[in-house]
LUMKOL-345332 format. One record per atom (N, C-alpha, C, O): y, z, x. Coordinates in steps of 0.001 Angstrom, whole numbers, plus 500000, padded with zeros to 6 digits. Atoms other than C-alpha are relative to their C-alpha. Last residue first. Layout:
YZX...
//
This chain:
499648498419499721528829495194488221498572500436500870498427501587501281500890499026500342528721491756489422500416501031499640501429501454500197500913499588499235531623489386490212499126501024499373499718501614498469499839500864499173532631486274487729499638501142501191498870500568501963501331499796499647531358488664484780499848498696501393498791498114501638500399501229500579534578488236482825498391499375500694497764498375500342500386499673501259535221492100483498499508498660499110499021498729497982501208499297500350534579491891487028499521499857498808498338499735498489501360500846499802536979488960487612498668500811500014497588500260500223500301500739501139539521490479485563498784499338500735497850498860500091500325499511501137539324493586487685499798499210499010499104499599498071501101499741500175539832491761490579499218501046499065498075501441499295500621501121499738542809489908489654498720500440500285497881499717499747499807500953501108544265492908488632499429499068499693499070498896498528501098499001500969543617494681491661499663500121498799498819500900498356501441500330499513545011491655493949499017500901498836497959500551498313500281500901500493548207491613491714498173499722500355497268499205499699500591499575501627548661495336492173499894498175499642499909498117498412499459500995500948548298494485496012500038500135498468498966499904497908500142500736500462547521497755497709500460499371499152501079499910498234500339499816501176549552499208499602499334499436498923500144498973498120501305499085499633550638499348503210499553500687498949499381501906498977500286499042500582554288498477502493498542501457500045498392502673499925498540498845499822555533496008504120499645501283499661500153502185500327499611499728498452552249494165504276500862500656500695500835501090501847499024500864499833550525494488500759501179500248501886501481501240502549499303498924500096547035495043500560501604499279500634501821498280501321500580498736500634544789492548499439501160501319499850501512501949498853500629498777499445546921489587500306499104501287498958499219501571497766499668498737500171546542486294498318499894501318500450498900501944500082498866499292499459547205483357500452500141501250499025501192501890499070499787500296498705543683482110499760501193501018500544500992502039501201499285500912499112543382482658496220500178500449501566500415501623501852499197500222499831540436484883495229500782498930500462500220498140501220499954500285501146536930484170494944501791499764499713502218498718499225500388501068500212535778484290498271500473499143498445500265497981498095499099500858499171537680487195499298500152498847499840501189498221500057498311499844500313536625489136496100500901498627501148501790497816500889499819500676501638532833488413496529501290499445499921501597498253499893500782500909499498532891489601500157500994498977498914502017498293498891498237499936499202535302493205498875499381498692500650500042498699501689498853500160501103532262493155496216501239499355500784501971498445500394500645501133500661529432493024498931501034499203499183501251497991499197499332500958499257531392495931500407499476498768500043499803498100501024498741500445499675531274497497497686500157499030501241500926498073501327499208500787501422527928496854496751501567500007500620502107498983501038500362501343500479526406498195500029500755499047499326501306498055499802498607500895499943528780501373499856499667498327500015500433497432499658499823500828501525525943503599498693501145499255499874501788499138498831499841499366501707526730506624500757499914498940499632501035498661499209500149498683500162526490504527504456500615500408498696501588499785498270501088499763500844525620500951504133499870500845499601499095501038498664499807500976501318528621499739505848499466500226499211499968499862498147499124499304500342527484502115508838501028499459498722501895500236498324500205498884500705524426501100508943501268500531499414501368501076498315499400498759500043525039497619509373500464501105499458501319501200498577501617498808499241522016495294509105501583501190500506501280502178501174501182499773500564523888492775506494499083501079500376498145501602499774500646499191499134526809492430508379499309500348498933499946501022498123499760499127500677528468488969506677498740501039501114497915500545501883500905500150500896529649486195508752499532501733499491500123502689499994501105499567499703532970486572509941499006499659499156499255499280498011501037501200499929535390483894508854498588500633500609497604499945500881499955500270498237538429485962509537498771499156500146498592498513501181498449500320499821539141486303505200500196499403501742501087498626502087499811501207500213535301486839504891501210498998500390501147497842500807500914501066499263535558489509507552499939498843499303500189497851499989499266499972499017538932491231505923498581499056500413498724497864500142499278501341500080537076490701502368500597499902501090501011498745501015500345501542500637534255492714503405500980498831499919500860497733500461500236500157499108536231495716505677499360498233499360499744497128499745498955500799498643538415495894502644499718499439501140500483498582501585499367501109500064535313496607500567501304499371500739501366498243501227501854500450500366533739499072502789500770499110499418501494498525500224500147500648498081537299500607503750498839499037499409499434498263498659501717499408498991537605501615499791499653499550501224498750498729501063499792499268499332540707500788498153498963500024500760498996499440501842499104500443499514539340498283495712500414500667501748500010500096502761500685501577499595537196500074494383500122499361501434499539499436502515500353499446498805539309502694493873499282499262500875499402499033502079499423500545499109540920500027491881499654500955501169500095500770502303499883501404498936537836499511490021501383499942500960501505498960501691499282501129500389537394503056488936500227499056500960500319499160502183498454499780499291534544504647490021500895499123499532500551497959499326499078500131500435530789505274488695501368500272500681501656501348501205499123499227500901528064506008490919500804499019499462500756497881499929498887500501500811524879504619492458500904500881499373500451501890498832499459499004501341522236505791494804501514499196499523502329498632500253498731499683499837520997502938497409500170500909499167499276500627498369498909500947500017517244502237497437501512500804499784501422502014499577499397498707500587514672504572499234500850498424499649500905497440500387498998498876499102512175501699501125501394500708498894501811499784498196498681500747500137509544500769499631500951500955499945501134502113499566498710499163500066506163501738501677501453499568499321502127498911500113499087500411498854503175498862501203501370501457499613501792501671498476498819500000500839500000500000500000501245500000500884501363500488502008
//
């Protein structure tokens, strides 16, 4: 019999915490630089951040181009970006 391995634990959060979250920022910052995605890093993986930073992937790819996440003067997130990714959760364009 084969061992399967512990899967992630899940919670509830609002989507612009979401948002916020290094784990997704670190996602769309690598899609956004053309990294390819870290799939075997632990530390991305740590508490159940998988998804987010799967999400903050999703988001980069989905979004417009010149739209920042967080905003540059300010060091805040974009309320257009968190908007925009809230409608694309709730129209089922990224996963819950």
């Amino acid at each position: 019999m084969t061992d399967v391995p512990k899967q992630a634990e899940t919670f509830e959060a609002p989507l612009d915490e979401i948002v916020w979250n290094a784990a997704f920022r670190r996602g769309f910052a690598e899609v956004r630089s053309g990294r390819h995605p870290r799939f075997d890093d632990e530390v991305v993986f740590q508490d159940g951040l998988a998804w987010v930073y799967e999400w903050g992937r999703q988001f980069a790819i989905l979004a417009p181009p010149d739209l920042p996440l967080v905003l540059p003067d300010e060091g805040a997130l974009n309320p257009q970006a968190v908007e925009l990714f809230k409608s694309f959760v709730n129209q089922g364009e990224i996963c819950r």
